[in-house]
C-alpha positions as CSV (number, residue, x, y, z in Angstrom):
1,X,-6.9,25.4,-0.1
2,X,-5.5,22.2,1.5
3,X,-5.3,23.8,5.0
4,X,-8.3,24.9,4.5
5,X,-9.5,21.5,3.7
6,X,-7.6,19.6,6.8
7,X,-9.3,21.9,8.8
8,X,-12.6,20.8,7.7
9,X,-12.1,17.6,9.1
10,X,-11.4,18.8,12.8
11,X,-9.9,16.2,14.9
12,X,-10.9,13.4,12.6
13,X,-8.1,13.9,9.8
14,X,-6.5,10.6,10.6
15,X,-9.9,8.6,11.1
16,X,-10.1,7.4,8.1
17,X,-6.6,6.2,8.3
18,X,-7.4,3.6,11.5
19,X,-9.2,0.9,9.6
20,X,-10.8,-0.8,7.4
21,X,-13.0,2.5,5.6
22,X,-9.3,3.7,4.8
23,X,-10.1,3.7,0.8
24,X,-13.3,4.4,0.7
25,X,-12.9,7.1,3.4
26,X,-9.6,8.4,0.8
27,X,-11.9,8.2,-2.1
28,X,-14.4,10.7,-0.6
29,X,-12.0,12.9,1.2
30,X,-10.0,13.5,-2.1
31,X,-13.6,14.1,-4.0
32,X,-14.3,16.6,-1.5
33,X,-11.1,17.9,-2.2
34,X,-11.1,18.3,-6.0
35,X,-14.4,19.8,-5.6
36,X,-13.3,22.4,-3.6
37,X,-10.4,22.6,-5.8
38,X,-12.8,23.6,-8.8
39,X,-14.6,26.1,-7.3
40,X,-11.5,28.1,-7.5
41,X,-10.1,26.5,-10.7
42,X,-12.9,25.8,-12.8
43,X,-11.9,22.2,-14.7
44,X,-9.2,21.1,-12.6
45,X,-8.9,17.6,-11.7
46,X,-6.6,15.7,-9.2
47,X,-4.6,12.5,-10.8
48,X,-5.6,9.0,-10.3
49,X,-3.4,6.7,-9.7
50,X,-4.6,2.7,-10.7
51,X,-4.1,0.3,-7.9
52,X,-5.9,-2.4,-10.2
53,X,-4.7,-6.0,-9.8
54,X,-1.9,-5.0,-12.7
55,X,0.0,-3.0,-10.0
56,X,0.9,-5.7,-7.7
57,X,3.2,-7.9,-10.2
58,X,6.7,-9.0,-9.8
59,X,8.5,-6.4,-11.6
60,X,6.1,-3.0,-10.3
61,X,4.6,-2.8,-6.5
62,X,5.8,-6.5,-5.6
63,X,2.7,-9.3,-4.9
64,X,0.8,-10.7,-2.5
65,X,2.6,-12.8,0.0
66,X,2.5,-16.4,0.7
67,X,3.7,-19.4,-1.7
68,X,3.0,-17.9,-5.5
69,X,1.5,-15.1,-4.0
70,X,-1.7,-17.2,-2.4
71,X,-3.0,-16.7,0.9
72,X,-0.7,-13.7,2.4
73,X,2.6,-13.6,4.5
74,X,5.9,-13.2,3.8
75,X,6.4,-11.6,0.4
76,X,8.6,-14.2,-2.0
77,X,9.1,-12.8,-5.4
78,X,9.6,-10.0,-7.1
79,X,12.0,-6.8,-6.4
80,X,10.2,-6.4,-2.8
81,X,10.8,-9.7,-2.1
82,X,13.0,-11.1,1.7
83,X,15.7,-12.7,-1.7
84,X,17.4,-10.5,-3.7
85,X,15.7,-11.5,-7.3
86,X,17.4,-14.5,-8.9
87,X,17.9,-16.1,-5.6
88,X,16.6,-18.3,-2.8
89,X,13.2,-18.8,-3.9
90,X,12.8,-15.3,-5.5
91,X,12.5,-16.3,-9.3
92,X,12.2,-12.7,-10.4
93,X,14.6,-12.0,-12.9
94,X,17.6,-9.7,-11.6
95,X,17.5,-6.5,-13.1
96,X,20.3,-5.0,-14.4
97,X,19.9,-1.4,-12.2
98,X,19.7,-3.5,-8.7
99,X,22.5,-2.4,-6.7
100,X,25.0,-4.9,-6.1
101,X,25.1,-4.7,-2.2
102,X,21.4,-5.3,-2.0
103,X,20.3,-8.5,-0.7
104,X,16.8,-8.7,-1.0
105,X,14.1,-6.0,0.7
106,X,14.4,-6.4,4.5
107,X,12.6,-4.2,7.3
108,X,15.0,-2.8,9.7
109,X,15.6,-5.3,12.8
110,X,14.4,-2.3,15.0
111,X,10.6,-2.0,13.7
112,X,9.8,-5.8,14.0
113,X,7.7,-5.0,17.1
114,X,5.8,-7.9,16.8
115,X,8.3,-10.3,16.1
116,X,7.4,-10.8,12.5
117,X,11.0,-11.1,11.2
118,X,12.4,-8.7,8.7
119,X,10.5,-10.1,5.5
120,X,7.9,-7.3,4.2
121,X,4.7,-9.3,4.9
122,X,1.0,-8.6,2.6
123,X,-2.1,-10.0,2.8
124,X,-4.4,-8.9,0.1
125,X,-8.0,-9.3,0.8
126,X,-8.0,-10.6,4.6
127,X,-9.4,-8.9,7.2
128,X,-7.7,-8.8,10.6
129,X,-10.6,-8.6,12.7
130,X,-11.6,-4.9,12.2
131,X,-15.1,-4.9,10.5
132,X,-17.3,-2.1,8.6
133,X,-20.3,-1.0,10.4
134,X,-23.9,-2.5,8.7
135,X,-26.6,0.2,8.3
136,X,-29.8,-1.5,10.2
């Protein structure tokens, strides 16, 4: 059912993936999907998972970055954050499972292609210049 499903999409699987349409585009692809899916299992339903607000705290998926999480950049709290928790100017609390040798979250040296340094970087809510078409 799922290859059958790829190859509804032709060469435009990964469209949805190059911009800014990415969750809606997701949304309606894994619709499509389910439906399909319940044609051959009647009542079947894929998972959802909740990327609400609640997701994106210290202790879960890490926040947004910038200075208290405000305005995007370099990501300063929480287990995702450049400091290991505790540290610097990481004020997350250092949980007892983090492995000793850890540091902090930092991208290998070798995938900074933009020279961007090796903090993981968000920006929540900003747009970088890529725009959703308007109907007319």
């Amino acid at each position: 059912m799922f290859d059958i499903s790829l190859n509804q999409n032709g060469p435009f699987i990964n469209a949805g993936h190059q911009g800014p349409a990415f969750l809606s585009w997701h949304r309606e692809y894994l619709r499509r999907f389910e439906i399909s899916l319940q044609v051959e299992v009647p009542g079947v339903m894929l998972p959802y998972w909740d990327w609400s607000p609640a997701m994106f705290t210290d202790t879960l998926m890490g926040p947004n970055g910038g200075v208290n999480g405000i305005g995007g950049g370099v990501v300063r709290t929480g287990w995702f954050a450049f400091d290991r928790p505790g540290t610097g100017v990481n004020t997350t609390p250092l949980p007892g499972w983090w492995p000793p040798t850890l540091q902090g979250w930092h991208i290998r040296p070798d995938l900074d292609d933009n020279n961007q340094g090796t903090a993981l970087r968000r920006f929540f809510g900003q747009s970088f210049g890529d725009t959703l078409p308007l109907a007319g």
